[in-house]
PDB file of the backbone (N, CA, C, O) and the ligand in Angstrom, with CONECT records:
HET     ZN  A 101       1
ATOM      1  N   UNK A   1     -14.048   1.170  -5.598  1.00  0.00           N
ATOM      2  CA  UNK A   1     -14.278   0.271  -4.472  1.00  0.00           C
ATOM      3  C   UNK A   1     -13.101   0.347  -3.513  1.00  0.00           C
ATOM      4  O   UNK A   1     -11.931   0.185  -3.858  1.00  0.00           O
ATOM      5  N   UNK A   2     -13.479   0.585  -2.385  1.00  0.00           N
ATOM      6  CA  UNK A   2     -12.411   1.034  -1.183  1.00  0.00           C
ATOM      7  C   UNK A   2     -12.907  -0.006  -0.239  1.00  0.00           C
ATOM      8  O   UNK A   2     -13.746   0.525   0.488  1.00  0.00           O
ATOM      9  N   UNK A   3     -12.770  -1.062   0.010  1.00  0.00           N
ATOM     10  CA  UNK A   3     -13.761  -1.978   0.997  1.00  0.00           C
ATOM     11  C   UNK A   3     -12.343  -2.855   1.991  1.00  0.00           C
ATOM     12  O   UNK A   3     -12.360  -3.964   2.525  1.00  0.00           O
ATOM     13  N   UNK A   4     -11.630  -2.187   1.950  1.00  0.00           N
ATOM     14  CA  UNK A   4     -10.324  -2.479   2.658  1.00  0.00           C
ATOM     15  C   UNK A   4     -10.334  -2.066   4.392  1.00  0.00           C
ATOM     16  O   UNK A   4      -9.324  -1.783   5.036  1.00  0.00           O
ATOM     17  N   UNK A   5     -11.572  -2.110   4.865  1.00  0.00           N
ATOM     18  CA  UNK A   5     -11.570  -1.411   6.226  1.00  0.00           C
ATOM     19  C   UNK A   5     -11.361  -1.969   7.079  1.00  0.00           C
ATOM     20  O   UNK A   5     -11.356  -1.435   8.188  1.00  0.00           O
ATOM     21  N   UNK A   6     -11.026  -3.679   6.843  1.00  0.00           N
ATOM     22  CA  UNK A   6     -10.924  -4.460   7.969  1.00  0.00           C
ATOM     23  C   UNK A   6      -9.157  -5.101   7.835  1.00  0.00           C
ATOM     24  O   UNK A   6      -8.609  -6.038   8.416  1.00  0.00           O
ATOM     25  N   UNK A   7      -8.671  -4.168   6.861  1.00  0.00           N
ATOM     26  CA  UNK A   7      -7.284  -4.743   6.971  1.00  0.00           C
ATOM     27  C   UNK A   7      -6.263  -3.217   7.819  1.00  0.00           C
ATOM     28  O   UNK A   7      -6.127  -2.085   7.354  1.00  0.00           O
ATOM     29  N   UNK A   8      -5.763  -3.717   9.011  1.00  0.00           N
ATOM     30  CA  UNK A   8      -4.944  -3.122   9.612  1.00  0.00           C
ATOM     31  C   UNK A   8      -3.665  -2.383   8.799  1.00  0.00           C
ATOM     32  O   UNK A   8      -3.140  -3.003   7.874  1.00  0.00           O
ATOM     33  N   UNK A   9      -3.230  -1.187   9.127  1.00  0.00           N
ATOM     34  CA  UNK A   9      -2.134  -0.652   8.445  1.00  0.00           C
ATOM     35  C   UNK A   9      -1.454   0.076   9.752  1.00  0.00           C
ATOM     36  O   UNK A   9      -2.057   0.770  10.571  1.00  0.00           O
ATOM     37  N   UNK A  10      -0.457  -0.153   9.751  1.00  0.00           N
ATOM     38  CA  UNK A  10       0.906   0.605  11.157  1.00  0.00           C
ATOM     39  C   UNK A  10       0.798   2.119  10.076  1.00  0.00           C
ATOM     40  O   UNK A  10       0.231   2.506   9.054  1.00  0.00           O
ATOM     41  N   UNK A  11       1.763   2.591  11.122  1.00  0.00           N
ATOM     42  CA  UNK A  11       1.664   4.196  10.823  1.00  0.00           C
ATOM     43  C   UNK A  11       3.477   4.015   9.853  1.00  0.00           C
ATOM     44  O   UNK A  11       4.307   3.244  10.334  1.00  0.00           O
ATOM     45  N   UNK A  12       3.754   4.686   8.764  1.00  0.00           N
ATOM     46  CA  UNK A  12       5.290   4.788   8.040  1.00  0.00           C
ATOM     47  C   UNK A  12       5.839   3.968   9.153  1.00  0.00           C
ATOM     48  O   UNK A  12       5.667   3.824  10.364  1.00  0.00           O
ATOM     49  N   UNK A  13       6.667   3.440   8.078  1.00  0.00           N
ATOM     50  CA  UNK A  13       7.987   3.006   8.937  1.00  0.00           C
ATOM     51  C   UNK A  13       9.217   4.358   9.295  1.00  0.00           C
ATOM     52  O   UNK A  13      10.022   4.647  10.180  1.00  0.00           O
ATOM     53  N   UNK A  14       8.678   4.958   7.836  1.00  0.00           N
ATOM     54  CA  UNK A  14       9.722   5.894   8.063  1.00  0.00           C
ATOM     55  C   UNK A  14       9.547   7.493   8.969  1.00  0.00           C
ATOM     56  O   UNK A  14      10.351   8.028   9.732  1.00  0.00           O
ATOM     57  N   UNK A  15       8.383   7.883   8.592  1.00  0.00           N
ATOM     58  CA  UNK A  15       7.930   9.622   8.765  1.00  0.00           C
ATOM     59  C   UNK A  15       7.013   9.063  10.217  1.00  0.00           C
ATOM     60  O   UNK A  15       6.913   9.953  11.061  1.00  0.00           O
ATOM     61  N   UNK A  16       6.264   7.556  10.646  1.00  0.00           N
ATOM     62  CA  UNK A  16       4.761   7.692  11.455  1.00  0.00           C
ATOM     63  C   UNK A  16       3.810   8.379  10.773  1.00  0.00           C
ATOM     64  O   UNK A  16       2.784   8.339  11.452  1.00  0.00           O
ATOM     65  N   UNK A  17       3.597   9.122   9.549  1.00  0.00           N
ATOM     66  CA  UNK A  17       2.352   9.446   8.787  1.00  0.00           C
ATOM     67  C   UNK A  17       1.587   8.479   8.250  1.00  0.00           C
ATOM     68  O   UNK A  17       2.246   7.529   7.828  1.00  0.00           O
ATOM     69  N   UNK A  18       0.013   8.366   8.074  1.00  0.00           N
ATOM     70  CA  UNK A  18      -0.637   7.611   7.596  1.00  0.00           C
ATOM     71  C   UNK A  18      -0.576   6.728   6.314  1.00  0.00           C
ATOM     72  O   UNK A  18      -0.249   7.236   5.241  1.00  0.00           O
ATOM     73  N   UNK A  19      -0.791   5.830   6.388  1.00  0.00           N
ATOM     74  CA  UNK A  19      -0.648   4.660   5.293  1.00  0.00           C
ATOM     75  C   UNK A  19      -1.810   4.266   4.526  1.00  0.00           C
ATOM     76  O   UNK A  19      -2.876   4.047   5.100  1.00  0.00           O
ATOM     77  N   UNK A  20      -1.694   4.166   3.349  1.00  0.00           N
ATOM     78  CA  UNK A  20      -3.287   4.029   2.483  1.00  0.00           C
ATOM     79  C   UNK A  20      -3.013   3.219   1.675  1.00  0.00           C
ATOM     80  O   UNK A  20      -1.906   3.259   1.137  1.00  0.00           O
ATOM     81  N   UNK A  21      -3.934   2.252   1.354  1.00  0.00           N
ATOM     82  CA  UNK A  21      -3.755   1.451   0.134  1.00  0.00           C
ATOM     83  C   UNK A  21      -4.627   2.012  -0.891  1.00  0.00           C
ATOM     84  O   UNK A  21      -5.808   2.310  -0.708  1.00  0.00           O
ATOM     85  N   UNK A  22      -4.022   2.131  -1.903  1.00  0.00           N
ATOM     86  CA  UNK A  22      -3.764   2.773  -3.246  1.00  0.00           C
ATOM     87  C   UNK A  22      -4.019   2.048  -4.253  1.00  0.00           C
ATOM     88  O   UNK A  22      -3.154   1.233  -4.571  1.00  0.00           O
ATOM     89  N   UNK A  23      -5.568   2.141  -5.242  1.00  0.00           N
ATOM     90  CA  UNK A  23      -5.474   1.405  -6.190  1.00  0.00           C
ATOM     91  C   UNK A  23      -5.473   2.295  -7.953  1.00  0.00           C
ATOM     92  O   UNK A  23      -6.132   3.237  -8.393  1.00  0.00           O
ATOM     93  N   UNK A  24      -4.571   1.561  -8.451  1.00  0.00           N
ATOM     94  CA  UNK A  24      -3.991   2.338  -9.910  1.00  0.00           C
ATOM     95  C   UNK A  24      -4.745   1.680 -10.558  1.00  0.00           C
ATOM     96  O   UNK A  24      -4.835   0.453 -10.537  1.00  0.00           O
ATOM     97  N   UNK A  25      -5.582   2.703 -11.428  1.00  0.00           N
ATOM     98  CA  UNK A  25      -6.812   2.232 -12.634  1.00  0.00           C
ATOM     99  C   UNK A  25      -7.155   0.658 -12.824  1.00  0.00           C
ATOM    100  O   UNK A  25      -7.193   0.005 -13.867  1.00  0.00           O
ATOM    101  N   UNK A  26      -7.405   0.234 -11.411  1.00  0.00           N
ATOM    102  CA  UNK A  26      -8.422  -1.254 -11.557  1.00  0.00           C
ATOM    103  C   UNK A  26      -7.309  -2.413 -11.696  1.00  0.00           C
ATOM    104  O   UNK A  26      -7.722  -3.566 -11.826  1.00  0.00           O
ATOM    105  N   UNK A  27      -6.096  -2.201 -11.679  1.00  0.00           N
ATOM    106  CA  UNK A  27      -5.313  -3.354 -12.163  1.00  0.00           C
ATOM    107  C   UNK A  27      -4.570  -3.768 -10.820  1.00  0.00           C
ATOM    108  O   UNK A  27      -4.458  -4.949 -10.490  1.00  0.00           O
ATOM    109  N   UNK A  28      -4.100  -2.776 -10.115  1.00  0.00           N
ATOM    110  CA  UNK A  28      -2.668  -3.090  -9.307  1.00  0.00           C
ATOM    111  C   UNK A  28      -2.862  -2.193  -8.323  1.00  0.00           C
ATOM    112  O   UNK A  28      -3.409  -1.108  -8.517  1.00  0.00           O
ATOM    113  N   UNK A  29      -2.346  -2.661  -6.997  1.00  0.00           N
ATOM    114  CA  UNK A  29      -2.340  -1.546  -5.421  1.00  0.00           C
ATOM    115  C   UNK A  29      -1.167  -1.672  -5.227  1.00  0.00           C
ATOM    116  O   UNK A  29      -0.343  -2.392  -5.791  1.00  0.00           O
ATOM    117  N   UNK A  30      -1.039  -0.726  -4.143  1.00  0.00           N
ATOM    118  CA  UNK A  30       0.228  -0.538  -3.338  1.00  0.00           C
ATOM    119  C   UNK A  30      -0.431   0.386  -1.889  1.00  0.00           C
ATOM    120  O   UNK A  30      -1.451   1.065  -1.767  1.00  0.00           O
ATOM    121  N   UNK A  31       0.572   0.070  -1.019  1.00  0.00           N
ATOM    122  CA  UNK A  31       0.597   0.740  -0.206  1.00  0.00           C
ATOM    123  C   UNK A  31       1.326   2.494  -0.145  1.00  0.00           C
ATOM    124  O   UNK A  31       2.452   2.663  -0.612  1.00  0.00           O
ATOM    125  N   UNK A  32       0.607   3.590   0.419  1.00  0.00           N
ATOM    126  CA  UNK A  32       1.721   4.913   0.256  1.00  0.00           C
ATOM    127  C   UNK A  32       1.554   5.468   1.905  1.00  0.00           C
ATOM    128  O   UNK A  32       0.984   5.198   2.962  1.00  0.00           O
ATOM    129  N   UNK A  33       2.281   6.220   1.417  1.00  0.00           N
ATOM    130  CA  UNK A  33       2.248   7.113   2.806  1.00  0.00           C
ATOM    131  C   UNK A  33       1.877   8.677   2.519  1.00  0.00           C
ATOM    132  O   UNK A  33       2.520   9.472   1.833  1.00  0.00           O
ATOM    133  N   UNK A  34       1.304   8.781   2.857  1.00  0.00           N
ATOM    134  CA  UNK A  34       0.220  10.247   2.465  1.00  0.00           C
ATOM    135  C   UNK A  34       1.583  10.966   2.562  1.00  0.00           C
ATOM    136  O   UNK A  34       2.187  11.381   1.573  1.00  0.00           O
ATOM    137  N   UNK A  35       2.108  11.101   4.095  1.00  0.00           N
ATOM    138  CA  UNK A  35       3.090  12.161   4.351  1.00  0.00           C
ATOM    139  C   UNK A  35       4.293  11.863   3.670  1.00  0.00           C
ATOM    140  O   UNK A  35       4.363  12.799   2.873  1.00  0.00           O
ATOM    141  N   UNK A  36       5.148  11.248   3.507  1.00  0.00           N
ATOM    142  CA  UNK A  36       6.498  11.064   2.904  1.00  0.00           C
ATOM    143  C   UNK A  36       6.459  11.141   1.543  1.00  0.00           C
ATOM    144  O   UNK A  36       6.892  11.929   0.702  1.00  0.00           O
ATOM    145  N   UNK A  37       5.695   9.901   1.534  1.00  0.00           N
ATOM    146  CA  UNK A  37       5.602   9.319   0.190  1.00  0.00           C
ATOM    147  C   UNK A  37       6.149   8.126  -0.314  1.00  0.00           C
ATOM    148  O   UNK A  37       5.940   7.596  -1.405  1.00  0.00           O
ATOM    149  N   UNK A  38       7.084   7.664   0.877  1.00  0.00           N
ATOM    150  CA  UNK A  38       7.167   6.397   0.289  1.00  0.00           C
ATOM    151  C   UNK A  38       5.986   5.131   0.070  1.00  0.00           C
ATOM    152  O   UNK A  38       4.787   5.295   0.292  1.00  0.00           O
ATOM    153  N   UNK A  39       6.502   4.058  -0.334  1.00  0.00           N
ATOM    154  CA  UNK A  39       5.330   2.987  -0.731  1.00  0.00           C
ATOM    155  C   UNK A  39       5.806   1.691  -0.968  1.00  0.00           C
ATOM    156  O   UNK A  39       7.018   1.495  -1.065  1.00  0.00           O
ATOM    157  N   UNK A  40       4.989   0.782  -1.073  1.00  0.00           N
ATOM    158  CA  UNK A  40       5.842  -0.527  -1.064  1.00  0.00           C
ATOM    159  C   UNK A  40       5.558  -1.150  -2.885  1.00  0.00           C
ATOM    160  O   UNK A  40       4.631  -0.702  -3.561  1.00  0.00           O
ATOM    161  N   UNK A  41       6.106  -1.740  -3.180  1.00  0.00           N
ATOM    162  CA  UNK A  41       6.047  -2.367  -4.822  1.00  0.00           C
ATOM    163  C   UNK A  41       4.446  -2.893  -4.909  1.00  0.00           C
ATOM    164  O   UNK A  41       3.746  -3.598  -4.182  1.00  0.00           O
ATOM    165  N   UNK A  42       4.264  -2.267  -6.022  1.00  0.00           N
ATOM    166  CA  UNK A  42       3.137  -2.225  -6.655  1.00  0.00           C
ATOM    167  C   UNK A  42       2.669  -3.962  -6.944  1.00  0.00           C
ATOM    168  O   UNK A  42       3.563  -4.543  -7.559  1.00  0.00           O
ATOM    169  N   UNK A  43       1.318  -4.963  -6.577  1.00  0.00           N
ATOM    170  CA  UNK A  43       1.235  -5.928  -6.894  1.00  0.00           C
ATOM    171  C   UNK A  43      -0.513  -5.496  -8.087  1.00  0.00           C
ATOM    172  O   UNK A  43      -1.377  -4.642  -7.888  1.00  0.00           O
ATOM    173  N   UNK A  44      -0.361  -6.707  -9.425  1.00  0.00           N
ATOM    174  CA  UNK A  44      -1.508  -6.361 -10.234  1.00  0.00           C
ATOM    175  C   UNK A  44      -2.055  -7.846  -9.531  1.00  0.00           C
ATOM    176  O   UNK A  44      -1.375  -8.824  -9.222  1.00  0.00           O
ATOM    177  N   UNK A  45      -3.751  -7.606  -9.382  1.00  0.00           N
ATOM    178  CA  UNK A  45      -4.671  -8.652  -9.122  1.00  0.00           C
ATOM    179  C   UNK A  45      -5.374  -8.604 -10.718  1.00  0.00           C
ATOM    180  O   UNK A  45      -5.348  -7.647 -11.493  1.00  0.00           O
ATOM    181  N   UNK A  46      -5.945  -9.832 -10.914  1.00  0.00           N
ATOM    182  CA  UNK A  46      -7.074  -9.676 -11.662  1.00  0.00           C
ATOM    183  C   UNK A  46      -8.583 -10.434 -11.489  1.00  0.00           C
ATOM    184  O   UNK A  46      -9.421 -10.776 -12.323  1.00  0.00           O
ATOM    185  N   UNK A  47      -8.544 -10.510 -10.363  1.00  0.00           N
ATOM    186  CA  UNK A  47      -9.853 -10.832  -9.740  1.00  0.00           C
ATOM    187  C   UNK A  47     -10.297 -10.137  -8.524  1.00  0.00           C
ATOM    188  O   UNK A  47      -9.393  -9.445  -8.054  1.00  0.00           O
ATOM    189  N   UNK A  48     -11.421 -10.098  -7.849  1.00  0.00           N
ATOM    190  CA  UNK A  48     -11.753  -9.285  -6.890  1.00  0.00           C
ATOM    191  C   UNK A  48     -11.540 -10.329  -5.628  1.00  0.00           C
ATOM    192  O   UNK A  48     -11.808  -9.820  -4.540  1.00  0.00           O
ATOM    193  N   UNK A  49     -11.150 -11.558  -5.593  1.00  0.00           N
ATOM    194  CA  UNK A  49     -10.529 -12.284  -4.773  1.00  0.00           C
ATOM    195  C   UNK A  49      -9.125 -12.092  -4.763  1.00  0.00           C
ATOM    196  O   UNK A  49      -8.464 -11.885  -3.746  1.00  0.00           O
ATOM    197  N   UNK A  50      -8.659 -12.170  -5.984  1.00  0.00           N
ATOM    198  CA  UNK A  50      -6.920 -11.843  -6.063  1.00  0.00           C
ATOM    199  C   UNK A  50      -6.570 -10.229  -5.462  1.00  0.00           C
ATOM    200  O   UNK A  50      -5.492  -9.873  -4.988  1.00  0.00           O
ATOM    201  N   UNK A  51      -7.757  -9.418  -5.624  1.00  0.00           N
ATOM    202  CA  UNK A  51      -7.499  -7.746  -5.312  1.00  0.00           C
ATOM    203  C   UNK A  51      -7.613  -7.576  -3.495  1.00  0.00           C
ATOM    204  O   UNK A  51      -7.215  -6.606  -2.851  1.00  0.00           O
ATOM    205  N   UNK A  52      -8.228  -8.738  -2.983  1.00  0.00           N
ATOM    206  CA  UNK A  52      -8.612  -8.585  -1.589  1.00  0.00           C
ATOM    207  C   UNK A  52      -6.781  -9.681  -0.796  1.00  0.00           C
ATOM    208  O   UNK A  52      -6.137  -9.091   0.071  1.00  0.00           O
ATOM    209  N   UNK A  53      -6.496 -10.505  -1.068  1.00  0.00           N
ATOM    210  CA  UNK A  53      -5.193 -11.050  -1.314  1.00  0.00           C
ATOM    211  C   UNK A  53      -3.674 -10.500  -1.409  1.00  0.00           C
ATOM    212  O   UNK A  53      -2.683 -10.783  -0.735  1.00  0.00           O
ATOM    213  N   UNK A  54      -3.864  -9.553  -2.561  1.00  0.00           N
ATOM    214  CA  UNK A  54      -3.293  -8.945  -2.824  1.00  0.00           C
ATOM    215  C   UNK A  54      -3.209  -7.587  -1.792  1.00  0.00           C
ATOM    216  O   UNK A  54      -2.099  -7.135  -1.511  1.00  0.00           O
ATOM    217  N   UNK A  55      -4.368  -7.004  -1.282  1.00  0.00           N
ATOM    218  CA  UNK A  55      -4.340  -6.288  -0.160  1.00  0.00           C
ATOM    219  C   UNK A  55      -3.616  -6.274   0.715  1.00  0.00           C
ATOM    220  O   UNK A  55      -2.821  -5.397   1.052  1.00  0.00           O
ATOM    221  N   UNK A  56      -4.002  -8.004   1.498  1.00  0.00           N
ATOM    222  CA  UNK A  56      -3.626  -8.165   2.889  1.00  0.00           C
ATOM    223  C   UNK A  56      -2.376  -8.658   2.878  1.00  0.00           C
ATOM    224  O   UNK A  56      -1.800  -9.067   3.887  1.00  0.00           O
ATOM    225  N   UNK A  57      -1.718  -8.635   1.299  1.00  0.00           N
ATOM    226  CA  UNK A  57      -0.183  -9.243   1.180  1.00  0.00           C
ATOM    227  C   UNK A  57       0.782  -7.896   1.717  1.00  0.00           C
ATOM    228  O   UNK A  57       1.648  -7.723   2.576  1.00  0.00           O
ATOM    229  N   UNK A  58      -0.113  -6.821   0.372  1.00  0.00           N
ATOM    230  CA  UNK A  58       0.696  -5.454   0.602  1.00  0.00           C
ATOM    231  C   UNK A  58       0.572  -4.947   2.373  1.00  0.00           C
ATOM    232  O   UNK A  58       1.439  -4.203   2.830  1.00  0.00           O
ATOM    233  N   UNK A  59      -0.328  -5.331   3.055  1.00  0.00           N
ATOM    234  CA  UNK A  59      -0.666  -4.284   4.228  1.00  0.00           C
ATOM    235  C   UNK A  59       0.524  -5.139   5.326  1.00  0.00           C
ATOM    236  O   UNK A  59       1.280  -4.567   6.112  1.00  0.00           O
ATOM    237  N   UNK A  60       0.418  -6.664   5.101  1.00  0.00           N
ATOM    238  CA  UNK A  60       1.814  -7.251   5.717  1.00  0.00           C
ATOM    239  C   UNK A  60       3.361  -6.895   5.376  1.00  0.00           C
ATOM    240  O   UNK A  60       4.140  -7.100   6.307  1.00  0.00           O
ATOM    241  N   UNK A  61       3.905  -6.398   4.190  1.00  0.00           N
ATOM    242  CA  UNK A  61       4.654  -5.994   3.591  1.00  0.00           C
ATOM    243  C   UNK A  61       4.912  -4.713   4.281  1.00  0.00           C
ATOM    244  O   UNK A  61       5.823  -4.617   5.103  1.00  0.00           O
ATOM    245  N   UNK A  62       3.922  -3.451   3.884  1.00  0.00           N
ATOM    246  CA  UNK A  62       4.119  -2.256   4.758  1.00  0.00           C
ATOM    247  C   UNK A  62       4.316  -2.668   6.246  1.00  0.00           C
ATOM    248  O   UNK A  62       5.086  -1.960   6.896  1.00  0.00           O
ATOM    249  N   UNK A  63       3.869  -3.459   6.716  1.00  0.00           N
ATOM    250  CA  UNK A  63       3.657  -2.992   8.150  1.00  0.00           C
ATOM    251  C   UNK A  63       5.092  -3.709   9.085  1.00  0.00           C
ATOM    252  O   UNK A  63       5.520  -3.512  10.223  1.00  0.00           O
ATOM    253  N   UNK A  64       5.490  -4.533   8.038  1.00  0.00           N
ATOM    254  CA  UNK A  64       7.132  -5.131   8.449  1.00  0.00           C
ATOM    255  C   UNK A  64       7.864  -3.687   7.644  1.00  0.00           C
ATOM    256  O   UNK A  64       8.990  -3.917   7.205  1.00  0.00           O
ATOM    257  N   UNK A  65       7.567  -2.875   7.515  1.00  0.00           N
ATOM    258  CA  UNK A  65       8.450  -1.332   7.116  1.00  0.00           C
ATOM    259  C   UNK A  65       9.470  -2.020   5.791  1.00  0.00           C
ATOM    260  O   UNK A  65      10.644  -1.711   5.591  1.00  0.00           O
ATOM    261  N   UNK A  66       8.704  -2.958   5.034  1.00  0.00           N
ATOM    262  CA  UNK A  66       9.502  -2.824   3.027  1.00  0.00           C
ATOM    263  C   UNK A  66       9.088  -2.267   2.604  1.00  0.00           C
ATOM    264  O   UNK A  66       8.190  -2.640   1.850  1.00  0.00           O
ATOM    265  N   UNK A  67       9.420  -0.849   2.750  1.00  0.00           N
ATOM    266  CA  UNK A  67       8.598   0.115   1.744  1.00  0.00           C
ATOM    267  C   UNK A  67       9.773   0.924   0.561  1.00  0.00           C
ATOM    268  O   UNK A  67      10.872   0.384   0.679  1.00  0.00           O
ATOM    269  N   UNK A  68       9.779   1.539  -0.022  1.00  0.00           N
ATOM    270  CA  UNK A  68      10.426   1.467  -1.108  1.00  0.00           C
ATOM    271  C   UNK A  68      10.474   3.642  -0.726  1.00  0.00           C
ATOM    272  O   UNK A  68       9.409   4.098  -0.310  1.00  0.00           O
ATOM    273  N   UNK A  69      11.563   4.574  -0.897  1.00  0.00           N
ATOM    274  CA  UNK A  69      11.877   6.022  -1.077  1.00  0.00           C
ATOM    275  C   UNK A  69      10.925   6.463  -1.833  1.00  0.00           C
ATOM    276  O   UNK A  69      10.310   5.727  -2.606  1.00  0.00           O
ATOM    277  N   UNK A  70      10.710   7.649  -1.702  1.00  0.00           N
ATOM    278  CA  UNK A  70      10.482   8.444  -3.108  1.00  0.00           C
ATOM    279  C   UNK A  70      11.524   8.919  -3.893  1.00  0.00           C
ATOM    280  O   UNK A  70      12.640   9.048  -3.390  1.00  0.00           O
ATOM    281  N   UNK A  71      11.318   9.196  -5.057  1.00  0.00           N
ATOM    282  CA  UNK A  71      12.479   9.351  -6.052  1.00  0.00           C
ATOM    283  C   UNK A  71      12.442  10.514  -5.403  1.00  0.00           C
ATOM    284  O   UNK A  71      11.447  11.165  -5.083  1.00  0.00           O
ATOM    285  N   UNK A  72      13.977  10.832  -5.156  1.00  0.00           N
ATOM    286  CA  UNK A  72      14.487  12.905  -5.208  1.00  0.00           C
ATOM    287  C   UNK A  72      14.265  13.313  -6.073  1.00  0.00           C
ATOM    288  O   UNK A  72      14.488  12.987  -7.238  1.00  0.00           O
ATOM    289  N   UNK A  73      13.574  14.442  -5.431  1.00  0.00           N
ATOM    290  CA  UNK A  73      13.050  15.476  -6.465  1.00  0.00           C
ATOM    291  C   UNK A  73      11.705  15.259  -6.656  1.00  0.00           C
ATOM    292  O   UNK A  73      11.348  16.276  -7.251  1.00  0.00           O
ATOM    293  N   UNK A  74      10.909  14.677  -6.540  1.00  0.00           N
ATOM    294  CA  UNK A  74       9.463  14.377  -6.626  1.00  0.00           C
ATOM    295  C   UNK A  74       8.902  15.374  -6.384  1.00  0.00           C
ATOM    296  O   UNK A  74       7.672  15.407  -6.386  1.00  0.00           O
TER     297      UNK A  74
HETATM  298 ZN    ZN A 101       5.970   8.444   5.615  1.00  0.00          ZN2+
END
């Protein structure tokens, strides 16, 4: 379920490459950046109200540019 189309995302804070919200096997999203790779801290929902919440927390988070490096060497 990808039904995130009405929540706005800015382009990296860091690179301007596209921003996606990212969900890890049903539990927890984050925001990434296709091109860099950075991303902002991972939040777990466990409801499909808490997962839509949890969305528009992360997409405010990215879009004030708290996004977190990629490890060197990745
Ligand atoms: Zn980037």
């Amino acid at each position: 379920m990808h039904d995130f189309d009405d929540i706005e995302l800015f382009e990296c804070p860091r690179c301007h490459g596209p921003g996606l919200i990212q969900e890890e096997n049903g539990w927890c999203l984050y925001v990434e950046c296709l091109d860099c790779g950075c991303h902002t801290a991972e939040l777990p929902f466990h409801s499909e109200e808490e997962r839509q919440s949890v969305a528009r927390h992360l997409a405010t988070t990215w879009n004030l540019g708290k996004v977190i490096s990629p490890a060197i060497g990745d």
